[in-house]
C-alpha positions in Angstrom: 11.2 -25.7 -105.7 11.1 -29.5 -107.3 11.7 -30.7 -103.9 8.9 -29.2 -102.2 5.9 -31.4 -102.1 3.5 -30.2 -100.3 0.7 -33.0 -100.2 3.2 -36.0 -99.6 4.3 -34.2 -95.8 3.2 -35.8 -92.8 1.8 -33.2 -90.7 4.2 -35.0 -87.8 7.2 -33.7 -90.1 6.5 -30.0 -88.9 8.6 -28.6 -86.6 9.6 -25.3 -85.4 13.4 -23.5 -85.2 15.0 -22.2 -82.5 13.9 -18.1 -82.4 17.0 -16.3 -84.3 18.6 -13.8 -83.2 16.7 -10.9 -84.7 13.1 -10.8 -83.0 11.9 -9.7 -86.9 12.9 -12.7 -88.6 10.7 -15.9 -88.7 11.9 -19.2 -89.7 10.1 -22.3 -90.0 11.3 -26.1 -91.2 9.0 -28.1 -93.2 11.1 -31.2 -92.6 12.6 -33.8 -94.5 11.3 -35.6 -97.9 13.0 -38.1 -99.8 16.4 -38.4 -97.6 16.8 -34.2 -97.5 16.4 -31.4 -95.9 13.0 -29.1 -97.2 14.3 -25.5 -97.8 13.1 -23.4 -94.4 10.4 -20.5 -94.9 11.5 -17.0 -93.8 9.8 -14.3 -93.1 9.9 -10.8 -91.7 7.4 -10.1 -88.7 4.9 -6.6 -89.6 5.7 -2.9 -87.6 3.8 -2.4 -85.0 1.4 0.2 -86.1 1.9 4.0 -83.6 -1.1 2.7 -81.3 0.9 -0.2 -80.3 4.5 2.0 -80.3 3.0 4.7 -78.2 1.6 2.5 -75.6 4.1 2.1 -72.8 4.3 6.2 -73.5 0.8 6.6 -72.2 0.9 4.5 -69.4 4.2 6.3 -68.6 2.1 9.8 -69.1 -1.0 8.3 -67.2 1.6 7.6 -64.0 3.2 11.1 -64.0 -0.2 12.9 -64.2 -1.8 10.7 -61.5 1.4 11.1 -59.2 1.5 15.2 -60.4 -2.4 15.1 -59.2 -1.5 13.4 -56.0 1.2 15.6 -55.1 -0.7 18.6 -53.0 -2.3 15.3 -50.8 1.3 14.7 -50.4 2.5 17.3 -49.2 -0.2 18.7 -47.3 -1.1 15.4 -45.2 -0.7 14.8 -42.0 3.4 13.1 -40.8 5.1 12.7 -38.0 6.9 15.7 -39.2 4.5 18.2 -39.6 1.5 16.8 -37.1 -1.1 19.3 -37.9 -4.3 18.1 -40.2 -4.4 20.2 -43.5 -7.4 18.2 -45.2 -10.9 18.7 -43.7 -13.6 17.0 -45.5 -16.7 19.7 -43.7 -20.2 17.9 -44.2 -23.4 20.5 -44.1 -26.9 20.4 -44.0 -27.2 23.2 -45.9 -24.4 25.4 -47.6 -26.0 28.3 -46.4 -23.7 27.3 -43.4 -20.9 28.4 -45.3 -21.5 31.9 -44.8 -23.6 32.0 -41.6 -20.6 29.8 -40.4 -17.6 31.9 -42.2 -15.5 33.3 -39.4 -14.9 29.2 -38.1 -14.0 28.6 -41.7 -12.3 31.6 -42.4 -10.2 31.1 -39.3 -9.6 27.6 -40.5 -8.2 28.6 -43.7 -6.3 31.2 -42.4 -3.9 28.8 -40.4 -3.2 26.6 -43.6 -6.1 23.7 -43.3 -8.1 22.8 -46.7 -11.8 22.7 -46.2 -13.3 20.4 -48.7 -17.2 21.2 -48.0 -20.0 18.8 -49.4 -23.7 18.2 -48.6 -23.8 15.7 -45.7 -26.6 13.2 -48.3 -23.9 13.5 -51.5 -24.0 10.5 -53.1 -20.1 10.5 -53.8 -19.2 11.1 -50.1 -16.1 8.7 -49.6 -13.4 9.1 -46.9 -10.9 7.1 -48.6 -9.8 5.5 -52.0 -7.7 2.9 -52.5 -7.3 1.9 -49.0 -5.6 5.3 -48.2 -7.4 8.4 -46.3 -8.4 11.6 -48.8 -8.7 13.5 -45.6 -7.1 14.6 -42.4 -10.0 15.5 -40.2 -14.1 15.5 -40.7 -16.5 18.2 -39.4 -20.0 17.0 -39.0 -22.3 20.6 -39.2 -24.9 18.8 -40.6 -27.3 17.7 -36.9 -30.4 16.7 -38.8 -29.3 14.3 -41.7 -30.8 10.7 -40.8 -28.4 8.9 -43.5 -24.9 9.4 -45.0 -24.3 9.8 -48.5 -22.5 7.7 -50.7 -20.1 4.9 -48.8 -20.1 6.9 -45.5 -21.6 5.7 -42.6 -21.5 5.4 -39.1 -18.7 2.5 -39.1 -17.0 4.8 -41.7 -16.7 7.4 -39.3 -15.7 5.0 -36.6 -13.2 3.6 -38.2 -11.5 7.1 -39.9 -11.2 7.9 -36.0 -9.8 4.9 -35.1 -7.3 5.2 -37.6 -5.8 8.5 -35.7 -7.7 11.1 -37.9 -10.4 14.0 -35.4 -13.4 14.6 -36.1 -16.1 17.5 -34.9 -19.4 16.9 -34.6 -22.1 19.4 -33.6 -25.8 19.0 -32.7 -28.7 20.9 -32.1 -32.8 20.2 -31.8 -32.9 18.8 -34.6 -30.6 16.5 -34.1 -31.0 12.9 -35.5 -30.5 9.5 -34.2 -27.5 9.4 -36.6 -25.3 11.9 -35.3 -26.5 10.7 -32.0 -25.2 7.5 -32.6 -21.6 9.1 -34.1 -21.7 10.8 -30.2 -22.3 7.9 -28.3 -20.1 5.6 -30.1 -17.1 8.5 -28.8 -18.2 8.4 -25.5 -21.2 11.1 -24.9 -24.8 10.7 -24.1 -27.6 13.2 -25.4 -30.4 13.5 -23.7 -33.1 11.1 -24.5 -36.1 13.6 -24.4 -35.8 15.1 -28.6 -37.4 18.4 -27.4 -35.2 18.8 -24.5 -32.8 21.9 -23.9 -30.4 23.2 -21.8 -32.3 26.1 -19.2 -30.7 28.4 -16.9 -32.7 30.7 -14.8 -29.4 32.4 -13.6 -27.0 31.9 -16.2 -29.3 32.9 -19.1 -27.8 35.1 -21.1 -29.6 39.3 -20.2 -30.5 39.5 -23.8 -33.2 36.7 -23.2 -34.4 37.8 -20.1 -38.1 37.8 -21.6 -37.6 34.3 -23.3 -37.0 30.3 -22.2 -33.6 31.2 -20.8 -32.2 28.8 -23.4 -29.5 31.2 -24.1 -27.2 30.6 -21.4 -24.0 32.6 -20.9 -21.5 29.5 -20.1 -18.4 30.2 -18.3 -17.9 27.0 -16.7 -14.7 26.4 -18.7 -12.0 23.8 -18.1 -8.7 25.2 -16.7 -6.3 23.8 -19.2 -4.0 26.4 -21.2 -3.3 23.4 -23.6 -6.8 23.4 -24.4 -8.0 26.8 -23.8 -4.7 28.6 -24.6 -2.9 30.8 -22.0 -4.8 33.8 -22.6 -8.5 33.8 -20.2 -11.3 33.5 -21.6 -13.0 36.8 -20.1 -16.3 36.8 -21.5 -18.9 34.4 -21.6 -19.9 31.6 -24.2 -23.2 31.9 -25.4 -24.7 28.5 -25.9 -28.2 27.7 -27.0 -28.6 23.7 -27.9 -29.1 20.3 -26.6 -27.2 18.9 -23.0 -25.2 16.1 -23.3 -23.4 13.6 -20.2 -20.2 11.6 -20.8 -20.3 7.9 -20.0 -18.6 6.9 -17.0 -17.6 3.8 -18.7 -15.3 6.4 -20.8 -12.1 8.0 -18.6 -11.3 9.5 -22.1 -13.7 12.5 -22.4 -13.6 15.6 -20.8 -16.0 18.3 -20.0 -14.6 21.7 -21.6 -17.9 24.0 -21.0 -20.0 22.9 -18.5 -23.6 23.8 -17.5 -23.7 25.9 -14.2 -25.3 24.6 -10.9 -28.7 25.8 -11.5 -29.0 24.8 -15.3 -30.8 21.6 -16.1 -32.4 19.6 -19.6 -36.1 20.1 -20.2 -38.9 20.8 -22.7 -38.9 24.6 -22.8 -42.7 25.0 -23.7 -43.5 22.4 -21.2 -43.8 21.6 -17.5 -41.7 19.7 -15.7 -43.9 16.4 -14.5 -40.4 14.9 -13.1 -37.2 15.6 -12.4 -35.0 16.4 -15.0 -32.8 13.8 -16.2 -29.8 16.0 -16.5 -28.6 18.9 -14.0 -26.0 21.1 -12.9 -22.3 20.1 -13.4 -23.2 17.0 -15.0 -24.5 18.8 -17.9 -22.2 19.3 -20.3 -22.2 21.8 -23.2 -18.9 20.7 -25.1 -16.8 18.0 -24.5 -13.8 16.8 -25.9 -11.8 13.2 -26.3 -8.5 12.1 -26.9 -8.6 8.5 -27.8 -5.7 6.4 -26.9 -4.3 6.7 -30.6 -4.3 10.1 -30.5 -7.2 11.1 -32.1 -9.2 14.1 -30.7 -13.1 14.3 -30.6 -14.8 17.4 -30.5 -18.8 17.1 -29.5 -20.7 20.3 -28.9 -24.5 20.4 -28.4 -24.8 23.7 -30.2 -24.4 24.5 -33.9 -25.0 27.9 -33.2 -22.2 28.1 -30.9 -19.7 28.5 -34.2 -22.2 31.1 -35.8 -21.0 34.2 -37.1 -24.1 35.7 -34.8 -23.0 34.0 -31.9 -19.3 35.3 -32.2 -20.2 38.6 -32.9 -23.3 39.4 -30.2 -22.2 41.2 -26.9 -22.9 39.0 -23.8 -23.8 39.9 -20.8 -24.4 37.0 -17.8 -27.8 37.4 -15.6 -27.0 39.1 -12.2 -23.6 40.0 -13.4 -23.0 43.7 -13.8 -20.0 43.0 -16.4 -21.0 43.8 -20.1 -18.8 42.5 -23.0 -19.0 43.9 -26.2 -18.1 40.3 -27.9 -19.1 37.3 -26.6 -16.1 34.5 -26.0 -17.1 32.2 -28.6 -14.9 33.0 -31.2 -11.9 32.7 -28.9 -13.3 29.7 -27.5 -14.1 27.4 -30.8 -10.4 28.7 -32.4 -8.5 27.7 -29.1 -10.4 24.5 -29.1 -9.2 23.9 -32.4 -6.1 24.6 -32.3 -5.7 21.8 -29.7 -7.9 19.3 -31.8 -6.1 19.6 -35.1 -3.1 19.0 -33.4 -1.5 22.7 -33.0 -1.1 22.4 -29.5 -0.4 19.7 -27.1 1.3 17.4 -29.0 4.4 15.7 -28.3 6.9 13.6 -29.7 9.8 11.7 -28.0 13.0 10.1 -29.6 16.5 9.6 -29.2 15.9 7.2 -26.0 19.4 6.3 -25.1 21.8 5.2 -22.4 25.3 4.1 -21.4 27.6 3.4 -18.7 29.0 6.3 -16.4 32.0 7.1 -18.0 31.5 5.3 -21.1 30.4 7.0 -24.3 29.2 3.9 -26.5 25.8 2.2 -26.1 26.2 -1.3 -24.6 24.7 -4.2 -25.0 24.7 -5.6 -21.6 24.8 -4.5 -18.3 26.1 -6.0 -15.3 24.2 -5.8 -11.7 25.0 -3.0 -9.9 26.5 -0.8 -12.9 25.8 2.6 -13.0 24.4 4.8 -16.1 23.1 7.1 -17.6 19.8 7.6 -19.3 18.9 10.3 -22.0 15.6 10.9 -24.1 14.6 14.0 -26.0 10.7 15.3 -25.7 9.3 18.0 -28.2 6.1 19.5 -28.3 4.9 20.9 -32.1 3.7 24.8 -31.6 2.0 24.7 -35.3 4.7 25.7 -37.1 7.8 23.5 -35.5 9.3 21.7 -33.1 9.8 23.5 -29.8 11.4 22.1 -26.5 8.8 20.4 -24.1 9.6 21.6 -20.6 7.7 19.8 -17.7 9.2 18.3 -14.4 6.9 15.2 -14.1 8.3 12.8 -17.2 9.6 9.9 -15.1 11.4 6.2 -16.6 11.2 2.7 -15.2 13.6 0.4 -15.6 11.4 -2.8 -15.9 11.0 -5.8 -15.8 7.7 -7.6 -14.7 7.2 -4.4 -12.2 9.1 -1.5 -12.2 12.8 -2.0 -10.0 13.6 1.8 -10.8 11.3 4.7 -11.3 13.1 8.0 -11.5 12.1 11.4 -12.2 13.8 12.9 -15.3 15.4 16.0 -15.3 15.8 18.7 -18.2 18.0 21.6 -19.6 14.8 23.3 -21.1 16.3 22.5 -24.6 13.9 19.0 -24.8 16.8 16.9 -23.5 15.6 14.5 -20.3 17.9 12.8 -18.1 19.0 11.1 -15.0 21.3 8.5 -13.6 20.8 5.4 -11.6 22.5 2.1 -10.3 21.2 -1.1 -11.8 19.4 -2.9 -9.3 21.0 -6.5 -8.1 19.0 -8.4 -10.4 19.8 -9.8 -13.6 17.1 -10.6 -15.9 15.4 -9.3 -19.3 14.7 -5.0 -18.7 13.5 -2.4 -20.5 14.0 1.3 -20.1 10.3 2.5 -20.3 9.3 5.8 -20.6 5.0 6.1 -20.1 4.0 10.0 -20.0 0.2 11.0 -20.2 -0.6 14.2 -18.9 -3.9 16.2 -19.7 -4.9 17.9 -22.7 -1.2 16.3 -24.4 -0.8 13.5 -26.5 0.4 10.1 -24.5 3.6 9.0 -25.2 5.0 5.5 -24.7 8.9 4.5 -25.4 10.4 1.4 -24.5 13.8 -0.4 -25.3 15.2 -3.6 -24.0 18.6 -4.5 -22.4 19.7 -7.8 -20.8 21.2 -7.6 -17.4 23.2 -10.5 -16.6 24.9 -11.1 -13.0 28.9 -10.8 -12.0 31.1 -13.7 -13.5 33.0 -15.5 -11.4 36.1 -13.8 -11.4 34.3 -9.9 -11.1 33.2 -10.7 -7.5 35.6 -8.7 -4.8 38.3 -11.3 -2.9 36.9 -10.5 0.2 32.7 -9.9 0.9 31.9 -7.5 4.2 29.1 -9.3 4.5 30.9 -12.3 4.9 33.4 -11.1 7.6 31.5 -12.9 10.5 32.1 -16.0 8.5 35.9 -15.0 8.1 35.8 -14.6 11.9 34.2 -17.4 13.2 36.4 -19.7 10.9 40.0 -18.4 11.5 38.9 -18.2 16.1 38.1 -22.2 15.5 41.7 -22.6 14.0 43.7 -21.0 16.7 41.3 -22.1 19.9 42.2 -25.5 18.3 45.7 -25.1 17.8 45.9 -23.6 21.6 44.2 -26.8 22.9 46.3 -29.1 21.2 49.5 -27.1 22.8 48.1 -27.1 26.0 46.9 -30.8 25.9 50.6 -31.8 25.1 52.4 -29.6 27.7 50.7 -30.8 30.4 50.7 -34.4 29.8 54.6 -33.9 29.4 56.0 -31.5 31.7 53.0 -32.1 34.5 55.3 -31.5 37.2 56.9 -28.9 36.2 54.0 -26.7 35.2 52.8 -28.0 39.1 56.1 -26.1 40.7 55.8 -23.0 38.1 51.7 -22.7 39.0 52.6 -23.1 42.5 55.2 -20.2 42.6 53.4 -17.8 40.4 50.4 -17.8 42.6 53.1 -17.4 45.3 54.5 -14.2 44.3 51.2 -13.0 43.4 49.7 -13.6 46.8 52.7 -12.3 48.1 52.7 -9.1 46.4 49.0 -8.6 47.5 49.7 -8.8 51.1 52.6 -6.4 50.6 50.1 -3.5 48.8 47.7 -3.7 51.8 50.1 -3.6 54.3 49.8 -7.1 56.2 52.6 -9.5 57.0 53.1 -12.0 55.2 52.0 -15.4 55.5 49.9 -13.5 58.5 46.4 -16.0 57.3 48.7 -18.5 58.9 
């Protein structure tokens, strides 16, 4: 173009046009030379090559397979819903385990849970990624590690607990400070001596009459059918291991199998120099805890007590002439389980509501002195659904500061709880509170608010009983007043008169006197 001259434009001349319509199309002004307008510059911007097109495609292929991968963690985790775990991460010393250890695991697998098993030292170990939980519960049958692999630790551990997730941990001899640590962080106390073990020179098991007496035939069991199921335990659990003691500081553990009277802690191969630290009932072999989230603990002093071996030996208890072709430890460890992964004994509450008798709408107020009704539905989860929770000690408060009202509830044995009360005569901010902890269950704890506010001034009744006296005392000071004021006036008026009328009234009255006894009158005279 003749109009185009390049070298004479100020660079201050450049500017840019407003982006057309079609994203493709470039235009660009040179500016103005010589009074007009420099022709504009257009151009067409290059394809995107297929990389570039086929981007947001892979990302959108790299979300479905992550979310397709994710999809079994999904749907097997553990919800409100469906309560039982269904991911176990199971951390060994050896995988030997696996099959010396198969009837736990196979019984496990057989109810639906996922058993993820890695050496306890793995240098991947991880319980979670990206902030969320890969697992639903954790087995520690690995007693003799002395450090975690990969990002686990004791905190880890700690801290999956505290997040409502169970956990099993079992010891033996060889157990190290580690797992001792895990056990005493949850509320139970090995013995301090490393050698020590459980003896029983009456409870030994017969088939080690010529040994230690470290295999003990333990039936010291707890008498909870949540726990231990409804169906007895007959025979005995053999146990061979380490004694443990639950801190007093912790009201959350319990003693599920507990050493016998005349068992105690001790080196086997040595003799005693002092008393044993540990005796009796306050050994105990296996122990559980419920923490106040919910989360179950299982710690047992025995590895061997989930052995195939073990679950397969016939038992027989010194001095006892019973024989039992299969010990009780396979019954025992699967019952336990079942109430530790949350197959048994746990509860869920919903539905708290309430209304006025007669009424069929929730209010939002009450008045003092109303009456209602209260309703609340309880179910306990039998590992497959929801059944009805039947029990006659769930009680409500209605509170506020302290409990005003504390009723039993009652139940139609289809999970419905109710009962009926009078609000008390006080008006205030209350809540209808219902607080239920009961042995070997999960606790629940409802609440829900309602304001009470007192009578307005034209709800009170026109006349109070209580008030009557008042009523009284104020309508006799009217008329005693009015009768004085009558009485002062007549006689300052008519003085003679009411003189001659006293006078002749007492008259006939003393006349008439005389006359019923039979004297004259006038005979005082």
């Amino acid at each position: 173009n003749e109009q185009l001259a390049i070298p004479q434009l100020r660079q201050s001349s450049y500017r840019h046009e407003t982006p057309p319509t079609n994203p493709s199309r470039r235009c660009l002004h040179l500016g103005y030379f010589g009074g007009k307008r420099l022709h504009k510059i257009s151009w067409s911007a290059p394809k995107p090559s297929p990389l570039t097109r086929s981007a947001p495609m892979a990302k959108l292929a790299i979300f479905f397979t992550l979310t397709l991968s994710l999809l079994p963690f999904l749907s097997h985790s553990f919800s409100p819903d469906t309560p039982t775990d269904r991911r176990i991460l199971v951390l060994l010393d050896d995988f030997s385990l696996k099959s010396s250890h198969s009837i736990f695991f196979t019984s496990l697998k057989s109810r639906g849970f996922d058993l993820d098993f890695k050496l306890a030292d793995d240098p991947k170990l991880s319980l979670q990624r990206y902030g969320q939980y890969l697992y639903d519960g954790l087995i520690l049958f690995a007693p003799s590690v002395e450090r975690f692999g990969g990002a686990l630790d004791v905190a880890a551990v700690l801290d999956f607990v505290d997040s409502g997730h169970d956990l099993i941990v079992a010891a033996d001899t060889t157990a190290s400070d580690l797992i001792k640590s895990v056990a005493t962080e949850c509320g139970v106390d090995f013995d301090e001596d490393p050698s020590a073990m459980v003896i029983d020179h009456q409870g030994y098991a017969v088939s080690d009459v010529d040994g230690d007496h470290t295999l003990i035939a333990a039936d010291e069991l707890i008498r909870s059918d949540v726990i231990l199921g409804k169906t007895k335990i007959e025979a005995p659990v053999l146990f061979k291991g380490i004694a443990h003691s639950l801190n007093a500081a912790n009201t959350l553990a319990l003693k599920v199998l507990s050493g016998s009277p005349s068992a105690y802690s001790a080196n086997p191969s040595a003799k005693l120099s002092s008393p044993p630290s540990l005796t009796g009932s306050a050994i105990s072999l296996v122990s559980v805890v419920q923490a106040r989230n919910n989360a179950r603990i299982m710690i047992s002093g025995s590895l061997d007590l989930f052995s195939n071996r073990y679950m397969k030996s016939s038992v027989q208890k010194a001095g006892s002439p019973s024989k039992y072709e299969k010990s009780g430890n396979e019954q025992f460890v699967t019952e336990v389980s079942k109430w530790l992964f949350h197959e048994r004994g746990h509860l869920k509450a919903g539905n708290l509501r309430h209304l006025k008798v007669g009424e069929t709408g929730e209010p939002a107020m009450y008045r003092i002195k109303d009456d209602l009704e209260f309703y609340v539905d309880i179910f306990e989860w039998s590992g497959n659904s929801w059944e009805p929770y039947v029990a006659d000690d769930v009680q409500v408060q209605f509170y506020m500061m302290s409990p005003y009202v504390l009723k039993t509830l009652s139940t139609d044995k289809k999970g419905l709880y109710h009962t009926s009360f009078k609000v008390p005569d006080v008006y205030g901010v209350f809540q209808f509170k219902v607080e239920y902890q009961k042995l070997g269950y999960t606790s629940l704890s409802l609440s829900k608010q309602i304001p009470v506010r007192p009578f307005r001034h034209n709800e009170y009744e026109r006349f109070i009983p209580t008030a009557f006296p008042y009523y009284g005392a104020s309508f006799t000071t009217i008329f005693f007043f009015y009768l004085f004021v009558f009485f002062l006036v007549i006689k300052t008026r008519f003085a003679g008169a009411l003189q001659m009328a006293g006078f002749f009234i007492f008259s006939v009255v003393y006349l008439y006197n005389n006359r019923m006894v039979g004297r004259p009158p006038f005979s005082i005279l």
